[in-house]
PyMOL Python script that loads the backbone (N, CA, C, O; Angstrom):
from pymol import cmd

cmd.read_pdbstr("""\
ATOM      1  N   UNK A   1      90.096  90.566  93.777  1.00  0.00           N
ATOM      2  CA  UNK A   1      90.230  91.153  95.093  1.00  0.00           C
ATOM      3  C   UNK A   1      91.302  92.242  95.072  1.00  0.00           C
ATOM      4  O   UNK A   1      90.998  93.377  95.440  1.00  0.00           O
ATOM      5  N   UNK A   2      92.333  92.004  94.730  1.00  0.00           N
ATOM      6  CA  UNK A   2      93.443  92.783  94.551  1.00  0.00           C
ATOM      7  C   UNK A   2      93.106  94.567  93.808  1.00  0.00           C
ATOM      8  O   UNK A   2      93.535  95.648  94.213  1.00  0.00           O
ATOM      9  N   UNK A   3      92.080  94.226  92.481  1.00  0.00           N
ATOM     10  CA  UNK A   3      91.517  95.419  92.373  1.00  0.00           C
ATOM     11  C   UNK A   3      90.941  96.196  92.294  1.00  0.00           C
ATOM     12  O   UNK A   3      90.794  97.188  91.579  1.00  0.00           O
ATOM     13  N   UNK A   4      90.270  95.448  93.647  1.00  0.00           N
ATOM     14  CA  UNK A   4      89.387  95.787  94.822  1.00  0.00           C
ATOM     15  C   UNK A   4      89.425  96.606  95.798  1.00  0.00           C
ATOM     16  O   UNK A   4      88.526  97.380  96.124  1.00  0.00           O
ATOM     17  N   UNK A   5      91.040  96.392  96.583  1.00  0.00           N
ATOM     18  CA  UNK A   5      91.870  96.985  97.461  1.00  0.00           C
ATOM     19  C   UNK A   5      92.800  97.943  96.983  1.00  0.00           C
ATOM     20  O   UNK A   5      93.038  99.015  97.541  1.00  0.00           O
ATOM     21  N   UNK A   6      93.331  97.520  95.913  1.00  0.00           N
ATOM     22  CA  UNK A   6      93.706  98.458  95.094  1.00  0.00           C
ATOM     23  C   UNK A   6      95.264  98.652  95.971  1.00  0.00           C
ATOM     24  O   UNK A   6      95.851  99.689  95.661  1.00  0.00           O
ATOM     25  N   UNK A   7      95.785  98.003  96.741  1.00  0.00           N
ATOM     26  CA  UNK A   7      96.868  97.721  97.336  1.00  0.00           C
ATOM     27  C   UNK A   7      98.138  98.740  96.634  1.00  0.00           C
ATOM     28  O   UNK A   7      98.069  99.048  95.444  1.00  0.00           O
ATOM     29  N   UNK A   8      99.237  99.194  97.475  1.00  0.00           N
ATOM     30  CA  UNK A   8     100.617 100.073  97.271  1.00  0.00           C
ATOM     31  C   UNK A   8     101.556  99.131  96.841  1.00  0.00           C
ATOM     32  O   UNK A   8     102.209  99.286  95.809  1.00  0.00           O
ATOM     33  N   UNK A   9     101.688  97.888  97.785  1.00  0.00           N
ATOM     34  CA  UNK A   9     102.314  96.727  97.745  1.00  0.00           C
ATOM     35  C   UNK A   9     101.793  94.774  97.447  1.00  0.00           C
ATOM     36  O   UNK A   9     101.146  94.246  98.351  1.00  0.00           O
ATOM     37  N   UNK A  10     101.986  94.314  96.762  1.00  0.00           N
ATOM     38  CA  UNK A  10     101.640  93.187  97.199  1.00  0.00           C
ATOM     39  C   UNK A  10     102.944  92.010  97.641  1.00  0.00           C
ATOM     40  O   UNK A  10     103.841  91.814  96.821  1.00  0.00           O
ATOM     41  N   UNK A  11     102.948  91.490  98.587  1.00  0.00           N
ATOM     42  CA  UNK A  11     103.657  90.669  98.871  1.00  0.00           C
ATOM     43  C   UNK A  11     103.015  88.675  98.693  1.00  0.00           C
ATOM     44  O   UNK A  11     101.831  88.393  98.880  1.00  0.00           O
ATOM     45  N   UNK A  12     103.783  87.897  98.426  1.00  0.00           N
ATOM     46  CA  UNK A  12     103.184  86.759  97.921  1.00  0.00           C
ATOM     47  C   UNK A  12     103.929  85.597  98.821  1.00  0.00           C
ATOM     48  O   UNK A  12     104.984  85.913  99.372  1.00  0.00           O
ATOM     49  N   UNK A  13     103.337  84.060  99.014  1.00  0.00           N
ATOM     50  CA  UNK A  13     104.170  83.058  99.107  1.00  0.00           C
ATOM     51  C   UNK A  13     103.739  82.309  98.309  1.00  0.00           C
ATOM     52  O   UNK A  13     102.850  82.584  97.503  1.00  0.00           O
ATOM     53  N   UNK A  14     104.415  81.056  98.438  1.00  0.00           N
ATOM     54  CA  UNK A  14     104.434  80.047  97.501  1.00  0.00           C
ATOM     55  C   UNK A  14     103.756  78.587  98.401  1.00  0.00           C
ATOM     56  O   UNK A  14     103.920  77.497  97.853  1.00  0.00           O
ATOM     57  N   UNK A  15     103.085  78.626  99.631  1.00  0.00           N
ATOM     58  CA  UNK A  15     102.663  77.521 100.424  1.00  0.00           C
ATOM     59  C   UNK A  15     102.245  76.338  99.500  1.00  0.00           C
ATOM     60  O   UNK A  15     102.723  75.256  99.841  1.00  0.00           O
ATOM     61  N   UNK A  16     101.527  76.331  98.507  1.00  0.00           N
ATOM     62  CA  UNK A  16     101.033  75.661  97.677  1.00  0.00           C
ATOM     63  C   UNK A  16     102.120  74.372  97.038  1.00  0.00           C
ATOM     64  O   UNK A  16     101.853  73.187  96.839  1.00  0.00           O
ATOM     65  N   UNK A  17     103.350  75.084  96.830  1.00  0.00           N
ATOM     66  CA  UNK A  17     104.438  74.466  96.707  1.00  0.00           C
ATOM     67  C   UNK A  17     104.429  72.865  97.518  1.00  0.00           C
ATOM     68  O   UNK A  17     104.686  71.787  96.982  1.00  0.00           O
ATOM     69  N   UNK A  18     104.149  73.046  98.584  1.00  0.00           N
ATOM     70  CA  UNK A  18     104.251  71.904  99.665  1.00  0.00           C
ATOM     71  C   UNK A  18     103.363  70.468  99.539  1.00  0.00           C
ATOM     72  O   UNK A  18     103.566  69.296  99.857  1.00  0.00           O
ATOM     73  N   UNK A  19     102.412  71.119  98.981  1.00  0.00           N
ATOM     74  CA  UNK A  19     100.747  70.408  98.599  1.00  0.00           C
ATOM     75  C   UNK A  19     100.921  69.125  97.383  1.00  0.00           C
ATOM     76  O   UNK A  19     101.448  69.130  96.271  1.00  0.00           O
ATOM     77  N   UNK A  20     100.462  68.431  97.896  1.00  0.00           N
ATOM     78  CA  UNK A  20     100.334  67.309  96.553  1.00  0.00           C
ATOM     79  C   UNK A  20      99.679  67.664  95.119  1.00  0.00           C
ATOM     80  O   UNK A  20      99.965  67.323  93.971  1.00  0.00           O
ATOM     81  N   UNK A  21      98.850  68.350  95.575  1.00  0.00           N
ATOM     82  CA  UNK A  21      98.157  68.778  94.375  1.00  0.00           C
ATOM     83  C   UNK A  21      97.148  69.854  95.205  1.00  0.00           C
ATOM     84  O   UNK A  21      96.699  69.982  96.344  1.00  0.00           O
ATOM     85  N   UNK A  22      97.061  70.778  93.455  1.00  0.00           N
ATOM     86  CA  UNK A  22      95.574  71.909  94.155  1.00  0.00           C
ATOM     87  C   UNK A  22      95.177  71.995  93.026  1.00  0.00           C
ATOM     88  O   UNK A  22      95.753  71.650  91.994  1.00  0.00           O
ATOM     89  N   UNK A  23      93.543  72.753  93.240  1.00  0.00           N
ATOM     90  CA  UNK A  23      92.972  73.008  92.429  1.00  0.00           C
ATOM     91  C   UNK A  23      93.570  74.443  91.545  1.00  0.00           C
ATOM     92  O   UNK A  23      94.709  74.718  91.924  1.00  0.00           O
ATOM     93  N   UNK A  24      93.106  75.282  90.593  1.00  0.00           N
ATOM     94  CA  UNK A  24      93.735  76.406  90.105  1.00  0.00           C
ATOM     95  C   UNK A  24      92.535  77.238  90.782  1.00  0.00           C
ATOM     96  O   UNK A  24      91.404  76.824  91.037  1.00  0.00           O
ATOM     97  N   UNK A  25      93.161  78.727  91.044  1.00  0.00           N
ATOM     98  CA  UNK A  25      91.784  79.373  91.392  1.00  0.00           C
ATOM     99  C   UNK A  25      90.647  79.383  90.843  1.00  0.00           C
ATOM    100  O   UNK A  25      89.757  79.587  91.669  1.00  0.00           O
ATOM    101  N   UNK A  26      90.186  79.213  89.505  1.00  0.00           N
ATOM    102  CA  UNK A  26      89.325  79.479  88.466  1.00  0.00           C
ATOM    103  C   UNK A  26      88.249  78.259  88.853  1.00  0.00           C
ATOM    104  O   UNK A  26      87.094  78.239  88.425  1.00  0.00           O
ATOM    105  N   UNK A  27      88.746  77.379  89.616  1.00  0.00           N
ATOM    106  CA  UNK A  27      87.963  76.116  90.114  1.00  0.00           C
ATOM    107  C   UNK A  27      87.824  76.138  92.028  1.00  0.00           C
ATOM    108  O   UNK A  27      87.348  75.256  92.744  1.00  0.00           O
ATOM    109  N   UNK A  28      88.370  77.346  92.396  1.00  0.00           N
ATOM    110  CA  UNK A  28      88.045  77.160  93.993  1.00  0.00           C
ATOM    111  C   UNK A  28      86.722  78.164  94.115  1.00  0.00           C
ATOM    112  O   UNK A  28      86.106  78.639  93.161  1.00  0.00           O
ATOM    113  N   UNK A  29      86.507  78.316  95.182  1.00  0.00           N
ATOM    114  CA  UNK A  29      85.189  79.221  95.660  1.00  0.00           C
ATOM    115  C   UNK A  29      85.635  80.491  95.963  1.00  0.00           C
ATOM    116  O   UNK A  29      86.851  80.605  96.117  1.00  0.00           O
ATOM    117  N   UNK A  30      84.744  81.761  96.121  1.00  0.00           N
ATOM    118  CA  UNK A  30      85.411  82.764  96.141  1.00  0.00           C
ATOM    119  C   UNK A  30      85.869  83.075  97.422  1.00  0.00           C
ATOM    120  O   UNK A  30      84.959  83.176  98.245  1.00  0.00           O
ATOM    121  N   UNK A  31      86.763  83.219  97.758  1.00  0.00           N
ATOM    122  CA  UNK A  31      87.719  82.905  99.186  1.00  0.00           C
ATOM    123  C   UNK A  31      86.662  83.859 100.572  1.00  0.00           C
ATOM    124  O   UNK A  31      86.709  83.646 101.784  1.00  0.00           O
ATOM    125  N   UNK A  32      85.768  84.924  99.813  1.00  0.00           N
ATOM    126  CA  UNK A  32      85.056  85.664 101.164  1.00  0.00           C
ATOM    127  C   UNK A  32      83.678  84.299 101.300  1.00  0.00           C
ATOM    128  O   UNK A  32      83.033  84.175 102.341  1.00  0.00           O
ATOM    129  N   UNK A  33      83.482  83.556 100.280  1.00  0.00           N
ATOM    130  CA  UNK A  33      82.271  82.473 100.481  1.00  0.00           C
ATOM    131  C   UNK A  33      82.880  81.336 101.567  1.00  0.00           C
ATOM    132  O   UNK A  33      82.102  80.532 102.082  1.00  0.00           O
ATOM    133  N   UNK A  34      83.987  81.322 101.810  1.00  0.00           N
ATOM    134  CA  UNK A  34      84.218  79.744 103.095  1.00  0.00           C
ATOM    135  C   UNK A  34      83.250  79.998 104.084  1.00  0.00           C
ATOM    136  O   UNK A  34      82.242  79.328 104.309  1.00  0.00           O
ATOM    137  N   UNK A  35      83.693  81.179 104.747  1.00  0.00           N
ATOM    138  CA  UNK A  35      82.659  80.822 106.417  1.00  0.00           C
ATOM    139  C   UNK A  35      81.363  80.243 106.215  1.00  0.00           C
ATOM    140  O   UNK A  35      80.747  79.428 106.901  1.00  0.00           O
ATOM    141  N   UNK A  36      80.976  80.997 104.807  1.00  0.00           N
ATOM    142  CA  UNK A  36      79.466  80.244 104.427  1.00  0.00           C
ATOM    143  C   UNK A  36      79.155  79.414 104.451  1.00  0.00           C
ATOM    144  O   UNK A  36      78.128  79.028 105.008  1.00  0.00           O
ATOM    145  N   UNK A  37      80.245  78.542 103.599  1.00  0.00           N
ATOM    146  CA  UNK A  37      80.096  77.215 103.170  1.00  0.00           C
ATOM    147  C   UNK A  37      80.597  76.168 103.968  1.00  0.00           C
ATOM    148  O   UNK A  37      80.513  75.031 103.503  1.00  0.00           O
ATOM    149  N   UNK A  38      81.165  76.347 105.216  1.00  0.00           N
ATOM    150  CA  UNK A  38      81.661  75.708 106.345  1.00  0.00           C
ATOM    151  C   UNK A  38      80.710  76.130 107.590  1.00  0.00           C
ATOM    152  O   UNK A  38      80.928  76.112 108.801  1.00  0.00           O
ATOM    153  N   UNK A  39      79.481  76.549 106.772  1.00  0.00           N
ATOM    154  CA  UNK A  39      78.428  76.897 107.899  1.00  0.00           C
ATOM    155  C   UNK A  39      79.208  77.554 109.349  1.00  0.00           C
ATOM    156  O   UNK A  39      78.695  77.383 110.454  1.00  0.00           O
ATOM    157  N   UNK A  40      80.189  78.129 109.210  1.00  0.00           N
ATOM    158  CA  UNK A  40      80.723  79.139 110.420  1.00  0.00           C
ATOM    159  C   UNK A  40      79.749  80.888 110.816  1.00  0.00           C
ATOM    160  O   UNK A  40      79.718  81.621 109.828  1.00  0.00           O
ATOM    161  N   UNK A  41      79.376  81.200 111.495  1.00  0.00           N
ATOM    162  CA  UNK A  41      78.551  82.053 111.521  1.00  0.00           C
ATOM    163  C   UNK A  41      79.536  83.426 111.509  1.00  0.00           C
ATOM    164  O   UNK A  41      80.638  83.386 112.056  1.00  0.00           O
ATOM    165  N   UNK A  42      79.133  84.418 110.960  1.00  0.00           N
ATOM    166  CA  UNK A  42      80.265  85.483 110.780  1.00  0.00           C
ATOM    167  C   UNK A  42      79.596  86.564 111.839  1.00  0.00           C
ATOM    168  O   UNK A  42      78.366  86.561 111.873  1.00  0.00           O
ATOM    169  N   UNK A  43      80.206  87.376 112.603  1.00  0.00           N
ATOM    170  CA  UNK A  43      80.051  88.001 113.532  1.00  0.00           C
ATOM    171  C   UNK A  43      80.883  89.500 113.347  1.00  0.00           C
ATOM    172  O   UNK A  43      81.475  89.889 114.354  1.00  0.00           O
ATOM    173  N   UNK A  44      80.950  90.245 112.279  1.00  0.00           N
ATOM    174  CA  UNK A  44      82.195  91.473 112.376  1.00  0.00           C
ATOM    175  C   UNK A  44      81.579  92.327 113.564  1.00  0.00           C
ATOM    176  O   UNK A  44      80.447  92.408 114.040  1.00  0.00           O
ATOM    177  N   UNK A  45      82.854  92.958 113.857  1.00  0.00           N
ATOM    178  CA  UNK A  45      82.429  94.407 114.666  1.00  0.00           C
ATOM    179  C   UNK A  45      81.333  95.041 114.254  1.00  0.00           C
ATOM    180  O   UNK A  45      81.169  94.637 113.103  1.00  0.00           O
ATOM    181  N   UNK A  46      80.542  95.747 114.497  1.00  0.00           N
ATOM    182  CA  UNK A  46      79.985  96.818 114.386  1.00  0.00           C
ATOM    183  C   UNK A  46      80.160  97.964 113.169  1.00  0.00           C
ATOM    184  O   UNK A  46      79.414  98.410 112.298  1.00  0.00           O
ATOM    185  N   UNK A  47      81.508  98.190 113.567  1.00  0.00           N
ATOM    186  CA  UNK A  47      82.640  99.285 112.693  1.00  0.00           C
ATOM    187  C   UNK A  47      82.750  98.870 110.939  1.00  0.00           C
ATOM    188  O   UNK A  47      83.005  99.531 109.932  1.00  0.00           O
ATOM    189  N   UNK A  48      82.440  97.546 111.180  1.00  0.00           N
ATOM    190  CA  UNK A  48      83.147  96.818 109.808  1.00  0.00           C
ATOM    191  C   UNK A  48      82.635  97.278 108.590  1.00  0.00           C
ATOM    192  O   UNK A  48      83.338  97.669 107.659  1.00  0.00           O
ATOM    193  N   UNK A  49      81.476  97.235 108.593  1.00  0.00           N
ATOM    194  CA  UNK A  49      80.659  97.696 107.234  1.00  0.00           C
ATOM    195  C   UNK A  49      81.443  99.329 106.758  1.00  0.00           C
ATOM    196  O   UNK A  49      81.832  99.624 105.628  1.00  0.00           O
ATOM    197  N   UNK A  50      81.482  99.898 107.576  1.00  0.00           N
ATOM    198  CA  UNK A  50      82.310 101.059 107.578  1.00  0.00           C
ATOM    199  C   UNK A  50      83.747 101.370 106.923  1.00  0.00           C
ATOM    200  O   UNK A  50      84.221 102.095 106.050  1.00  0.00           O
ATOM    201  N   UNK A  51      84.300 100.081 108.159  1.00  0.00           N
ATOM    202  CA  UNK A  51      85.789  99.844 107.116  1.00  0.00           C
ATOM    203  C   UNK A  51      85.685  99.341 105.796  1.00  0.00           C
ATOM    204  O   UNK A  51      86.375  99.905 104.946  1.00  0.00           O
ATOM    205  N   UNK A  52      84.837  98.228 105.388  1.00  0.00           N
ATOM    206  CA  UNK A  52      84.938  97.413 104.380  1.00  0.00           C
ATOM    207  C   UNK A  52      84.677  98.681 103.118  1.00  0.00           C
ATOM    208  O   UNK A  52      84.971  98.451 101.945  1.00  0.00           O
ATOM    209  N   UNK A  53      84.173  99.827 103.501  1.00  0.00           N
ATOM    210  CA  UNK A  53      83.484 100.848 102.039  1.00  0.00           C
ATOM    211  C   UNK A  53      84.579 101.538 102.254  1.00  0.00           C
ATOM    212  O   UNK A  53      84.871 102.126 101.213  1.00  0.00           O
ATOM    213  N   UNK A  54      85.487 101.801 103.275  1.00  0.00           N
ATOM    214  CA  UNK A  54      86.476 102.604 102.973  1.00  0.00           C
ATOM    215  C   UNK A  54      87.635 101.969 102.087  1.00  0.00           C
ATOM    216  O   UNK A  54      88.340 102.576 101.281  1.00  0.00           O
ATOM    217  N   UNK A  55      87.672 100.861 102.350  1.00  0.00           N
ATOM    218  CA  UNK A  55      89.012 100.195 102.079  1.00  0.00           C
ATOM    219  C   UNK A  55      88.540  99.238 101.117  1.00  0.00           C
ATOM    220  O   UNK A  55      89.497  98.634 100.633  1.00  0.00           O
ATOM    221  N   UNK A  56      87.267  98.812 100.583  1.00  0.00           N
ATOM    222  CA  UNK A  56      87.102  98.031  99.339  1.00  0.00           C
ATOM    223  C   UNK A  56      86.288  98.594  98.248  1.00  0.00           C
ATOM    224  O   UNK A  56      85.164  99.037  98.485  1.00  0.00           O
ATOM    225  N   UNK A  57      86.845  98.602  96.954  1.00  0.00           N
ATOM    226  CA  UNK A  57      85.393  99.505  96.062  1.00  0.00           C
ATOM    227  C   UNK A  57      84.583  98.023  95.224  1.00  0.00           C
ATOM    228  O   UNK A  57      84.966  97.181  94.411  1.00  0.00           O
ATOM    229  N   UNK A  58      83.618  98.235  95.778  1.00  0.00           N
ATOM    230  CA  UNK A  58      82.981  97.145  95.688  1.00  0.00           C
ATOM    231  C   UNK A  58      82.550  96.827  94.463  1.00  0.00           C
ATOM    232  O   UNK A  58      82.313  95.647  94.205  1.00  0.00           O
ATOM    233  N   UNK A  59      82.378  97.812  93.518  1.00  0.00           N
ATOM    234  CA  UNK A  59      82.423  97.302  92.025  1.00  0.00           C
ATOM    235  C   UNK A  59      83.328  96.828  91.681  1.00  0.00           C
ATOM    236  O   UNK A  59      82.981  95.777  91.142  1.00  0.00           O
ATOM    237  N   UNK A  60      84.699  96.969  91.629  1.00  0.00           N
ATOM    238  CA  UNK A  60      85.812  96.067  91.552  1.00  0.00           C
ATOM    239  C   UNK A  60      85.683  95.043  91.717  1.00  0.00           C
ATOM    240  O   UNK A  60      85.915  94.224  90.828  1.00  0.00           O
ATOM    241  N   UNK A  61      85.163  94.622  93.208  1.00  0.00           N
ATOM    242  CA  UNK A  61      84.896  93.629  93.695  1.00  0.00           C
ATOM    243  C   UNK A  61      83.957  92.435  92.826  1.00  0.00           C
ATOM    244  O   UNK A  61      84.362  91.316  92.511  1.00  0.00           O
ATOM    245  N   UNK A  62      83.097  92.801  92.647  1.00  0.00           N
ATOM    246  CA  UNK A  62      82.252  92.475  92.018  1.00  0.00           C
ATOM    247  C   UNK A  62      82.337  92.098  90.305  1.00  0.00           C
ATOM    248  O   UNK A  62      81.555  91.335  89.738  1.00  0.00           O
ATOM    249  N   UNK A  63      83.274  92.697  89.766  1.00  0.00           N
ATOM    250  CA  UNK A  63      83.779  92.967  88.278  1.00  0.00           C
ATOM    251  C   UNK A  63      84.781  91.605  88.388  1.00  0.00           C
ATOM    252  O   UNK A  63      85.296  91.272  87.320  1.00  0.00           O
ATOM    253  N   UNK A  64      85.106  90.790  89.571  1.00  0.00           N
ATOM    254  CA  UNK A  64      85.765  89.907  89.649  1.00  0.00           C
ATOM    255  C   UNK A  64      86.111  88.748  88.451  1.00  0.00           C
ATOM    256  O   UNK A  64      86.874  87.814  88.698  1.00  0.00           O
TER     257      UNK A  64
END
""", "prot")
cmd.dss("prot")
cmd.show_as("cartoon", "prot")
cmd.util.cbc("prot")
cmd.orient("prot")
């Protein structure tokens, strides 16, 4: 994702810290698949598809 966005800055926390245990990323789902998989229905603006090509290069994305 990161070079995807291709971000100036990244800033980080450590929440995980708190947790009894987690999985490592290499074993979670890919974080844009939840709404899917929590059967939540996704609804963006209108605009979004728009923003998402400005601000994500989707081969990156994809090269994940």
């Amino acid at each position: 994702m990161v070079a995807a966005v291709a971000p100036d800055d990244i800033l980080t926390g450590l929440a995980e810290r708190s947790f009894a245990s987690t999985r490592p990323d290499a074993a979670r789902p890919y974080v844009l698949a939840y709404p899917l998989m929590l059967r939540r229905a996704m609804a963006p603006d209108p605009d979004f598809p728009a923003l998402w090509d400005q601000l994500i290069d989707r081969r990156r994305l994809a090269m994940g």
